[in-house]
Backbone and ligand atoms as CSV (ligand in chain L), in Angstrom:
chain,resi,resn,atom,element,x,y,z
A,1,UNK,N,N,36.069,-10.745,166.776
A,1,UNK,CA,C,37.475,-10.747,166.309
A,1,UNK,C,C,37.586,-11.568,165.022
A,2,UNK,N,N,37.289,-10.857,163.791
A,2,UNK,CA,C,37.559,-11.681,162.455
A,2,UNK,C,C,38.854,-12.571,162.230
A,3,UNK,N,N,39.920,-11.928,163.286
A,3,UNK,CA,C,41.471,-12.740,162.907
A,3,UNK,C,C,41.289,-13.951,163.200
A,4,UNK,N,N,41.106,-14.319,164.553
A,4,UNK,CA,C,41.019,-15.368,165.084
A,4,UNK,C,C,40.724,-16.774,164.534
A,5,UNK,N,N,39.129,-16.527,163.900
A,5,UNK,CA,C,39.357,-17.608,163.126
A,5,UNK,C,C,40.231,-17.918,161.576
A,6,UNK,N,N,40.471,-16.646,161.287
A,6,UNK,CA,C,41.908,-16.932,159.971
A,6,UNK,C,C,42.601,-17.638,160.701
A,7,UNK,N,N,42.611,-17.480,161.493
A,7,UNK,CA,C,43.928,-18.464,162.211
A,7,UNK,C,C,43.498,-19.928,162.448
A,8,UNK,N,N,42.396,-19.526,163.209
A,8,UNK,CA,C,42.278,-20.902,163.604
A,8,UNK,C,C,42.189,-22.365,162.833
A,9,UNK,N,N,41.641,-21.859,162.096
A,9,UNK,CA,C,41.226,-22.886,160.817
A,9,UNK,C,C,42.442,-23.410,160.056
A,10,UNK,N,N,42.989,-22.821,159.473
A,10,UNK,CA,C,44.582,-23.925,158.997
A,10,UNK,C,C,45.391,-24.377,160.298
A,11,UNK,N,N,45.059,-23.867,161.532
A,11,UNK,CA,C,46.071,-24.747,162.203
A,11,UNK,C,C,45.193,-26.190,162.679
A,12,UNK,N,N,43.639,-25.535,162.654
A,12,UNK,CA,C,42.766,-27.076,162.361
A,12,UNK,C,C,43.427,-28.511,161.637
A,13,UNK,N,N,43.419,-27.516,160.186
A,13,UNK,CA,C,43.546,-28.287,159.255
A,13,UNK,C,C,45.196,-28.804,159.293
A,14,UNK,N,N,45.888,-28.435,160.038
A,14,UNK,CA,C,46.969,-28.556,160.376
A,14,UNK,C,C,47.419,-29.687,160.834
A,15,UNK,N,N,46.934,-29.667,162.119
A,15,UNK,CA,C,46.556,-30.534,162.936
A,15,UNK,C,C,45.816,-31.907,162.681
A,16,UNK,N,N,44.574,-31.823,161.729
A,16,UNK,CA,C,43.989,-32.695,161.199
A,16,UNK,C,C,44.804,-34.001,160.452
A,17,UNK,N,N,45.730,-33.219,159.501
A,17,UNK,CA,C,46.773,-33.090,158.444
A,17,UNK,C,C,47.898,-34.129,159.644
A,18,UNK,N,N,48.444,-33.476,160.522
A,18,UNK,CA,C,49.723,-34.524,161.134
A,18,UNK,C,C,48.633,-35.628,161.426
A,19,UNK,N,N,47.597,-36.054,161.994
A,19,UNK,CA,C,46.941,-36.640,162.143
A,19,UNK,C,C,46.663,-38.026,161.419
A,20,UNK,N,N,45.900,-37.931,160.179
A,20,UNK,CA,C,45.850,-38.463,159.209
A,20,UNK,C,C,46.893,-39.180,158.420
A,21,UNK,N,N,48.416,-38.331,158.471
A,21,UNK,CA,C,49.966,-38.975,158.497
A,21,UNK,C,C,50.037,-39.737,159.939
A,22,UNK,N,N,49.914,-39.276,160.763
A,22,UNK,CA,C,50.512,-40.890,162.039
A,22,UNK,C,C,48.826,-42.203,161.838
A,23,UNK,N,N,47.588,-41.866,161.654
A,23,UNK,CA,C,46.920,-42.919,161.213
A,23,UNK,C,C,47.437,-43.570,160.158
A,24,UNK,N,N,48.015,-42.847,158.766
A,24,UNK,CA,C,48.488,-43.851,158.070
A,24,UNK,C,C,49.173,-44.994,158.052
A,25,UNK,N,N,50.446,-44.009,158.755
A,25,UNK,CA,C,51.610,-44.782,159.094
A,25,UNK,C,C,51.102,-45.889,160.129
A,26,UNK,N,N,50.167,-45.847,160.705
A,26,UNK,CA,C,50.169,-46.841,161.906
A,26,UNK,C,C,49.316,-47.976,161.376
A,27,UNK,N,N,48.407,-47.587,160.498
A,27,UNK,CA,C,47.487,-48.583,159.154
A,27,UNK,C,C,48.428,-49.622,158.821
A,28,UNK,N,N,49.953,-48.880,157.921
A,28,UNK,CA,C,50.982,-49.136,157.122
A,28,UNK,C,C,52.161,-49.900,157.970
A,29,UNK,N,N,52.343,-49.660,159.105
A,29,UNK,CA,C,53.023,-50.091,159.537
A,29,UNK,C,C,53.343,-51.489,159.734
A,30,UNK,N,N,54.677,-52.190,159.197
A,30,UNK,CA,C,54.946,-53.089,159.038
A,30,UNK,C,C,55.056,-53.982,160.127
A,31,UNK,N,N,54.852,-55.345,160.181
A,31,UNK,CA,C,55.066,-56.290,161.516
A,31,UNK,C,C,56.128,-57.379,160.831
A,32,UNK,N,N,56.983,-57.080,159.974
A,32,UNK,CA,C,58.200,-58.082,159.207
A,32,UNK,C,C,58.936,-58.718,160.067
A,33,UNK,N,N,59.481,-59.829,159.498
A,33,UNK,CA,C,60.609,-60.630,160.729
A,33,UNK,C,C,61.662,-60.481,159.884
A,34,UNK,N,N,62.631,-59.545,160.482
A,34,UNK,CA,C,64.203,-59.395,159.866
A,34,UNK,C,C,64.962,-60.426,159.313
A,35,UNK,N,N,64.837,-61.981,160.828
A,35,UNK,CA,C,65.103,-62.847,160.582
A,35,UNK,C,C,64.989,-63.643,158.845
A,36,UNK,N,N,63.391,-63.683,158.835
A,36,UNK,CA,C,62.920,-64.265,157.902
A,36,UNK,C,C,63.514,-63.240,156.657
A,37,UNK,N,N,63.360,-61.818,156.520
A,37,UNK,CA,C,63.707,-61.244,156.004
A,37,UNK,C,C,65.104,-61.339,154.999
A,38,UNK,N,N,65.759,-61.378,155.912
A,38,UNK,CA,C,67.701,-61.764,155.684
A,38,UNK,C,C,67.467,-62.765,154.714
A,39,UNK,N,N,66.777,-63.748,154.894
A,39,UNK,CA,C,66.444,-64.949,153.807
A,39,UNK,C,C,66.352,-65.080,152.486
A,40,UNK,N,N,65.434,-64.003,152.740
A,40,UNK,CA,C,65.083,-63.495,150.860
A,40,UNK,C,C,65.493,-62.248,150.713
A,41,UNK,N,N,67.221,-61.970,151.260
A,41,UNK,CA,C,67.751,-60.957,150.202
A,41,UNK,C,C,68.304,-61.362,148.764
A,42,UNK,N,N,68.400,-62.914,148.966
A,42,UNK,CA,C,69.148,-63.155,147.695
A,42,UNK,C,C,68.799,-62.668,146.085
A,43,UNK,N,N,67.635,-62.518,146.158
A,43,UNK,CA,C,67.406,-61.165,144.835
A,43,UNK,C,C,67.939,-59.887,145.279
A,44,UNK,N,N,68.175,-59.198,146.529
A,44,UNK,CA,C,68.863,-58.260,146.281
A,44,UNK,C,C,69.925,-57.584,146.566
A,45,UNK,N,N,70.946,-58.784,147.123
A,45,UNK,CA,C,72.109,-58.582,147.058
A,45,UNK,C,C,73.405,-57.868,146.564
A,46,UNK,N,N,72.358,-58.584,145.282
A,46,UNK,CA,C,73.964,-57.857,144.137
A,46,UNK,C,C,73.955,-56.711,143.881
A,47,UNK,N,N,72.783,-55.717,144.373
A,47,UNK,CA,C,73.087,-53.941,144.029
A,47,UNK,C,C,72.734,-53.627,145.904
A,48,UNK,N,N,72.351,-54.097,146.470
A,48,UNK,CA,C,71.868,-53.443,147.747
A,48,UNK,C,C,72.352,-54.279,149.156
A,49,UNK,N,N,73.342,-55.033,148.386
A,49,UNK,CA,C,73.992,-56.151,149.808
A,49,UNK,C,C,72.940,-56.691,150.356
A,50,UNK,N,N,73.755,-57.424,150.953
A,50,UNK,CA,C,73.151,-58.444,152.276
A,50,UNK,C,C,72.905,-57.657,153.701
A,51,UNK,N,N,73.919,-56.422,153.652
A,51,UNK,CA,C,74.224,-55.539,154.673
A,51,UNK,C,C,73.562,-54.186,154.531
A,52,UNK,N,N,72.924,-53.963,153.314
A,52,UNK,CA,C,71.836,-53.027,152.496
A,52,UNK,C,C,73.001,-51.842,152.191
A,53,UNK,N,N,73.961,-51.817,152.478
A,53,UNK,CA,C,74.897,-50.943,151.797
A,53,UNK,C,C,75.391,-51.231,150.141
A,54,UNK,N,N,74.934,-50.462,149.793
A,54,UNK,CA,C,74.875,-50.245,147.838
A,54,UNK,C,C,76.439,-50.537,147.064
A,55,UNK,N,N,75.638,-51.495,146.451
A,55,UNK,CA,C,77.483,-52.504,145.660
A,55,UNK,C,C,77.445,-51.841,144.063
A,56,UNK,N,N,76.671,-50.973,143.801
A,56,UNK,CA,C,75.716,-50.370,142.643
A,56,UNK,C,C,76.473,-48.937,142.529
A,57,UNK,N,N,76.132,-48.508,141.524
A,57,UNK,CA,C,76.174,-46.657,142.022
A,57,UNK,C,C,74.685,-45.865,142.051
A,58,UNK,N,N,73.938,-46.815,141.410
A,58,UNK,CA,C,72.856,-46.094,140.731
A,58,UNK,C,C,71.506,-46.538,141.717
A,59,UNK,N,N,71.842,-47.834,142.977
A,59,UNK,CA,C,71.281,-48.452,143.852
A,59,UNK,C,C,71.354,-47.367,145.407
A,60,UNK,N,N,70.475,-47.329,145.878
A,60,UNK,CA,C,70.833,-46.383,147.397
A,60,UNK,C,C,70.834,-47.633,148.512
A,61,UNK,N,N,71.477,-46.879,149.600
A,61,UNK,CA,C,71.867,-47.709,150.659
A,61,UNK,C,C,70.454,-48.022,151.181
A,62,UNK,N,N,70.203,-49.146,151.582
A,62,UNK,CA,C,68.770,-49.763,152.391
A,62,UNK,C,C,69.264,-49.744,154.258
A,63,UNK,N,N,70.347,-49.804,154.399
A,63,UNK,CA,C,70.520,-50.293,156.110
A,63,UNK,C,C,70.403,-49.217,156.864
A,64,UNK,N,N,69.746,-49.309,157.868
A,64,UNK,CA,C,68.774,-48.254,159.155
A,64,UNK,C,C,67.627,-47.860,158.286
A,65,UNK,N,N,67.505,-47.918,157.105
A,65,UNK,CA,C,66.790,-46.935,156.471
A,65,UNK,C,C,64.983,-47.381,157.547
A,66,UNK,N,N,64.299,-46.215,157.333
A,66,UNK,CA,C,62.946,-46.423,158.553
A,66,UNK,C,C,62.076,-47.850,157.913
A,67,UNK,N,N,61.495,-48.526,158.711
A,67,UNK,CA,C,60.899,-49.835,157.931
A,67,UNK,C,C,59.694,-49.322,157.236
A,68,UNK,N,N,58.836,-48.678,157.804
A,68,UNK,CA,C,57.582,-48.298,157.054
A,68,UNK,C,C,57.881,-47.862,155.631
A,69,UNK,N,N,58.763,-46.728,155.199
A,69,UNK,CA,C,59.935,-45.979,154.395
A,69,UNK,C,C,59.701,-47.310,153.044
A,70,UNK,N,N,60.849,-48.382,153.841
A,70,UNK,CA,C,61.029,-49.741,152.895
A,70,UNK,C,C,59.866,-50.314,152.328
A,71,UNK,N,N,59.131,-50.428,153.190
A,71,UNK,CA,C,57.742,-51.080,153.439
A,71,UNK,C,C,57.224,-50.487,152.164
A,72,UNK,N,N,56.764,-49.276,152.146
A,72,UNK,CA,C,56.086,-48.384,151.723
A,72,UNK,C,C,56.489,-48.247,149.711
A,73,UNK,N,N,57.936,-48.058,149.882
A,73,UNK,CA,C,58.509,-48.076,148.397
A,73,UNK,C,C,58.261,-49.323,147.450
A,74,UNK,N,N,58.525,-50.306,148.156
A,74,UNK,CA,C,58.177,-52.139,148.214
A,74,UNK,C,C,57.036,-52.200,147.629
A,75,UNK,N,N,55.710,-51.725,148.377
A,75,UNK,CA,C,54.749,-51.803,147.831
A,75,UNK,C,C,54.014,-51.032,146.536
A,76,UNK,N,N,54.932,-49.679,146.427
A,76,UNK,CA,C,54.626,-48.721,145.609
A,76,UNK,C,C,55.185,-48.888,144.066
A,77,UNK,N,N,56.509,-50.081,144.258
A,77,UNK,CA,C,56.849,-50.477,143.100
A,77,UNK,C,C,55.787,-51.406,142.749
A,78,UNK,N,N,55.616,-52.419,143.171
A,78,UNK,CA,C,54.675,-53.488,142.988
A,78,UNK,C,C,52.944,-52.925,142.747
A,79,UNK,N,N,52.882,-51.857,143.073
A,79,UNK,CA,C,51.470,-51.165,142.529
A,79,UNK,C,C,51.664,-50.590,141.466
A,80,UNK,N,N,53.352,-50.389,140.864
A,80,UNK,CA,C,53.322,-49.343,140.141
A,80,UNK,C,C,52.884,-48.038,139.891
A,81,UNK,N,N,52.782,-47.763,141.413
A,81,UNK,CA,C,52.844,-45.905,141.695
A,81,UNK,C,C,54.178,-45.369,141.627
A,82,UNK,N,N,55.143,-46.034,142.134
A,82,UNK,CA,C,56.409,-45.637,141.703
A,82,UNK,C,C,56.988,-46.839,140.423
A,83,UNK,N,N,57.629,-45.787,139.919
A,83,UNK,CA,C,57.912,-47.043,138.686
A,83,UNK,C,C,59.982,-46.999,138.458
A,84,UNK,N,N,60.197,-47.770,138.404
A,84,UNK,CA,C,61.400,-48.127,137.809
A,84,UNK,C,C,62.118,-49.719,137.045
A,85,UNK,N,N,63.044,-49.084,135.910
A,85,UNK,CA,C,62.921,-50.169,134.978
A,85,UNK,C,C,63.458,-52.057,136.090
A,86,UNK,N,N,64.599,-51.839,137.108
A,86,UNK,CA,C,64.792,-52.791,137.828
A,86,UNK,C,C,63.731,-53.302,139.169
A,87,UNK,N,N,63.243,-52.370,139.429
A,87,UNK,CA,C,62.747,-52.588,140.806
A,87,UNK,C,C,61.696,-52.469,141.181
A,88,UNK,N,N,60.686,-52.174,139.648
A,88,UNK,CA,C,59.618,-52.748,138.989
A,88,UNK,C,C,59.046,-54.171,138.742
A,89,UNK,N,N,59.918,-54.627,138.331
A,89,UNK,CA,C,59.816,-56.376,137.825
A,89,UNK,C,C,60.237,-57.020,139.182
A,90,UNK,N,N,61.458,-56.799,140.312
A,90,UNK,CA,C,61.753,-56.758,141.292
A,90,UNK,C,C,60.546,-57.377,142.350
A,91,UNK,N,N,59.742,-56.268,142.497
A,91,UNK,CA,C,58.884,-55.626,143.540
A,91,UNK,C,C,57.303,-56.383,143.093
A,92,UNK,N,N,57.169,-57.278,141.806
A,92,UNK,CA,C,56.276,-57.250,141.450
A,92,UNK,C,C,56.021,-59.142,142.139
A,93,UNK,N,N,57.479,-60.078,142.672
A,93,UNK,CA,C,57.009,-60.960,142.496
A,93,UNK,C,C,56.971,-60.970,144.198
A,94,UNK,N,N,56.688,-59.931,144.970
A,94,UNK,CA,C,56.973,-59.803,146.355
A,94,UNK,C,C,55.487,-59.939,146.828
A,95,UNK,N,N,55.155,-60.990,147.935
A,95,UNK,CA,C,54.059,-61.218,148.806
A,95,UNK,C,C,53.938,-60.110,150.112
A,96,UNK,N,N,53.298,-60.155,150.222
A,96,UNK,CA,C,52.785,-58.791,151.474
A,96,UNK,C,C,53.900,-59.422,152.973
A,97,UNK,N,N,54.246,-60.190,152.918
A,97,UNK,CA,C,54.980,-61.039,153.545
A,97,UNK,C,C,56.804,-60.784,153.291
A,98,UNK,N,N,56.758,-61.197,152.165
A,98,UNK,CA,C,57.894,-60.937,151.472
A,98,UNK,C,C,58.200,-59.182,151.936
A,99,UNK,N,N,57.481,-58.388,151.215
A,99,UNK,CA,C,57.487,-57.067,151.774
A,99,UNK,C,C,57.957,-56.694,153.266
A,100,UNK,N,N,57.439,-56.843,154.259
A,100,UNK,CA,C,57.186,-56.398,155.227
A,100,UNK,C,C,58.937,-57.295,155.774
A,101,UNK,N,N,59.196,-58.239,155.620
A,101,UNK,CA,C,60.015,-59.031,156.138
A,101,UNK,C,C,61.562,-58.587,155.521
A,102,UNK,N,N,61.719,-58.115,154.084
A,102,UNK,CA,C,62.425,-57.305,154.080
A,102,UNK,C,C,62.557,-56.059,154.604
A,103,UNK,N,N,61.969,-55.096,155.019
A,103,UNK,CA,C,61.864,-54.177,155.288
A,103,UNK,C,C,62.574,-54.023,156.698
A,104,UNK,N,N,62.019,-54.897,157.101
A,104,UNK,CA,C,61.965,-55.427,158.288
A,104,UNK,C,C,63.928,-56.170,158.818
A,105,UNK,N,N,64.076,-56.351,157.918
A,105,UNK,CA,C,65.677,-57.110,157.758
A,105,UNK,C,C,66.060,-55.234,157.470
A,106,UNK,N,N,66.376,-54.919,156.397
A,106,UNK,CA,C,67.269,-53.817,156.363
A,106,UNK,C,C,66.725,-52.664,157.349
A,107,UNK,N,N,65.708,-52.497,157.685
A,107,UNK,CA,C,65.645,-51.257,158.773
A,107,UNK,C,C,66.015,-51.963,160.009
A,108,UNK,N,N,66.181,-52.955,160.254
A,108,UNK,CA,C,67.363,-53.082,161.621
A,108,UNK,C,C,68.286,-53.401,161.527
A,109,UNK,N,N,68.639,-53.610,160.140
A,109,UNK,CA,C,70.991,-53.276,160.606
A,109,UNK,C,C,70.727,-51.548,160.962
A,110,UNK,N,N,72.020,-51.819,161.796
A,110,UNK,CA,C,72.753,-50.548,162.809
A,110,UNK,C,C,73.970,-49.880,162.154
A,111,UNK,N,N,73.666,-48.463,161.659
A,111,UNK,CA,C,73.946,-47.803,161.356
A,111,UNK,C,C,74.753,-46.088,162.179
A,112,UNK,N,N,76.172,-46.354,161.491
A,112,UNK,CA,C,76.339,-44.617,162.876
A,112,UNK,C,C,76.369,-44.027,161.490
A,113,UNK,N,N,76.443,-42.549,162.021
A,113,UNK,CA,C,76.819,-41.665,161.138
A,113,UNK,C,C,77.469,-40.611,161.656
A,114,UNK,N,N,78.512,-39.909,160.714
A,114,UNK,CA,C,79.450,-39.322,161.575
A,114,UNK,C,C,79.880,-37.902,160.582
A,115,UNK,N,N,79.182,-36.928,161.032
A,115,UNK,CA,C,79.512,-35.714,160.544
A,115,UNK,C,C,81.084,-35.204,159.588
A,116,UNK,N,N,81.045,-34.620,158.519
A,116,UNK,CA,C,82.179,-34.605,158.210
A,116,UNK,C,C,82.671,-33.152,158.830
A,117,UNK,N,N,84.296,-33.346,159.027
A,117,UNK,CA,C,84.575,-32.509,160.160
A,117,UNK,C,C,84.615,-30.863,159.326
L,1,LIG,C1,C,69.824,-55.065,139.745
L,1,LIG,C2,C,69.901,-54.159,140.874
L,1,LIG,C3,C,68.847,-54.232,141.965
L,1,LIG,C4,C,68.340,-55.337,142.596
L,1,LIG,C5,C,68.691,-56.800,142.350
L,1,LIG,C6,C,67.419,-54.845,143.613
L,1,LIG,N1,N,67.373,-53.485,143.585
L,1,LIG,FE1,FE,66.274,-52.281,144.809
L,1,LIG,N2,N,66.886,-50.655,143.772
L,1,LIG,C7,C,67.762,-50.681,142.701
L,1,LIG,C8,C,67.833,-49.354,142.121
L,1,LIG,C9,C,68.671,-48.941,140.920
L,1,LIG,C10,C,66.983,-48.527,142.897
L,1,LIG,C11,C,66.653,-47.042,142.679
L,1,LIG,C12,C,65.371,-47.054,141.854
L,1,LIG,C13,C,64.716,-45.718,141.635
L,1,LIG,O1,O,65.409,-44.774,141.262
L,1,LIG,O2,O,63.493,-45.658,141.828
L,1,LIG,C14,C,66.410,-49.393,143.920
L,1,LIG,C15,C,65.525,-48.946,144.903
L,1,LIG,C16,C,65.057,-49.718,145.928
L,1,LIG,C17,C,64.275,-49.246,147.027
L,1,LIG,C18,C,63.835,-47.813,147.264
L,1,LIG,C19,C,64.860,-47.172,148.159
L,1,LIG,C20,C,64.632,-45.713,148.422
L,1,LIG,O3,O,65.523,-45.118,149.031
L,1,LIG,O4,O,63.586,-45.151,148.066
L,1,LIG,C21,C,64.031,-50.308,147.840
L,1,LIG,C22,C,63.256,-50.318,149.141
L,1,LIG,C23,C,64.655,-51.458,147.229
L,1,LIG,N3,N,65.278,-51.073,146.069
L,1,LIG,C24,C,64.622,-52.727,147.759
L,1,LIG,C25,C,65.068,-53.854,147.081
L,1,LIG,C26,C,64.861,-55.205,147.549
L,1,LIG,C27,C,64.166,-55.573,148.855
L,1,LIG,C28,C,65.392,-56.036,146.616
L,1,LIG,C29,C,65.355,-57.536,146.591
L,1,LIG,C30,C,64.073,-58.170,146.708
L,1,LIG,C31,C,65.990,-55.187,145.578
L,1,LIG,N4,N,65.749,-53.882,145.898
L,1,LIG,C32,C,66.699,-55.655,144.470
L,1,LIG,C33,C,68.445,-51.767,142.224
L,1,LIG,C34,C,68.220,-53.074,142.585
């Protein structure tokens, strides 16, 4: 049966593929203390609150947002894989500590959301 393996093989690689995404994430995954976190929002307050809801227009909301998510952007500014002119210089004076502990603060404020009718 020639089909069979057409098939089989990308759902391999499929499979392989979600795989390799939950190892990452679990590599990546942050162990931050919110507590400690809350501490050192005071750099980013003034566009992203204390409450991670955006005082900015041009800033996005941080609160519920997923921690790894935070984690992940945090570090990507500070590698400069992602680049931007504020949150570049931002992200650059942040300790692996610092990182994770914010992240860690805005992905646990509690967030509803409520369909518009
Ligand atoms: C002067 C305003 C300003 C300050 C202060 C600031 N940010 Fe930002 N932040 C922004 C803007 C604007 C963006 C959107 C950047 C982009 O388009 O890449 C952003 C993006 C982010 C993102 C990515 C969010 C996403 O949805 O991808 C994270 C995480 C973040 N900021 C965390 C922080 C943290 C933590 C601090 C404090 C240590 C901070 N920011 C301080 C303006 C600010």
């Amino acid at each position: 049966m020639p089909a069979t393996p057409r098939i089989e093989a990308p759902v391999r690689w499929a499979a392989l593929g979600a795989f390799a995404v939950m190892a990452a994430f679990a590599s990546a995954a942050a162990a931050g203390n919110p507590v400690a976190g809350k501490e050192k929002t005071r750099a980013c307050v003034t566009c992203h609150g204390i409450d991670g809801m955006s005082r900015v227009p041009n800033a996005p909301n941080l609160a519920g947002q997923n921690e790894w998510y935070l984690a992940k952007q945090l570090s990507d500014y500070r590698a400069g894989k992602r680049t931007h002119q504020i949150m570049s210089i931002i992200a650059r004076n942040l300790s692996d500590a610092d990182i994770d502990d914010l992240a860690a603060w805005y992905a646990s404020i509690k967030i509803t959301v409520t369909l518009p009718d």
